[in-house]
C-alpha positions, 0 to 999 in steps of 0.5 A: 524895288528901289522906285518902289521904295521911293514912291512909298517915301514920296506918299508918306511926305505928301500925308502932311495935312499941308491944306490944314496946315495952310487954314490953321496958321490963316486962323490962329496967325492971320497969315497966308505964309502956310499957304505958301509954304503948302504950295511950295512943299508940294510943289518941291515934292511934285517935282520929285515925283515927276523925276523919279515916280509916277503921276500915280504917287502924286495922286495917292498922295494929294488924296492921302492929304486931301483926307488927313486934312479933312479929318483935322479940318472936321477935328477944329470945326467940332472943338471950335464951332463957330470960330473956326467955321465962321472965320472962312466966311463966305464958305465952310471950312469944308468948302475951303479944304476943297477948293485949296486942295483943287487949286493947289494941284495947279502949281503941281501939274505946272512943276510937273510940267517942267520937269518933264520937259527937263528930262527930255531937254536933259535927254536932247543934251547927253545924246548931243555931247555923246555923239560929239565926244564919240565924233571926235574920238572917231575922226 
């Protein structure tokens, strides 16, 4: 119940247009920092979900952003026209939504990564310090 309830938490944050977010403060600041701030947030919560979930949550939740992006995405594009499309020049806005969105799952797989390894590393270390403890309380 509880990884349950976490997986659920973990979806509904990762349900932040976060690729939108990255293209609007492009346009409207000229600054790349919201992509940084979108490869950072996902990041922190692939780490998360990687510690205390599944892969499956990570997935539902890139897609539930990947949407929720293109439906702000398509939102701009109808309100701005041209401004909006033709900024991300050489590609649609579209495109670009797509292409970040797939690159940003690098950064996501690599955390992922890591915190496998962390878990196995942190696995390797309590049964050392068990039998090392258990070791000298038996001699």
């Amino acid at each position: 119940m509880r990884n349950l309830l976490f997986s659920i938490l973990i979806v509904s944050l990762y349900c932040f247009p976060f690729v939108y977010f990255a293209m609007y403060q492009d346009f409207s600041h000229w600054s790349m920092l919201g992509y940084l701030i979108m490869i950072i947030g996902t990041s922190i919560l692939a780490f998360f979900c990687r510690s205390f979930s599944s892969t499956t949550t990570l997935i539902i939740g890139n897609i539930g952003s990947a949407i929720i992006s293109l439906y702000f995405v398509h939102k701009m594009a109808v309100s701005l026209g041209g401004r909006w499309d033709g900024y991300f020049k050489p590609v649609s806005s579209y495109q670009l939504l797509l292409l970040v969105s797939a690159l940003n799952l690098i950064p996501q797989f690599y955390i992922m990564k890591l915190a496998n390894r962390g878990k196995k590393q942190g696995k390797i270390i309590r049964e050392l310090l068990c039998s090392f403890y258990l070791g000298s309380f038996l001699k």
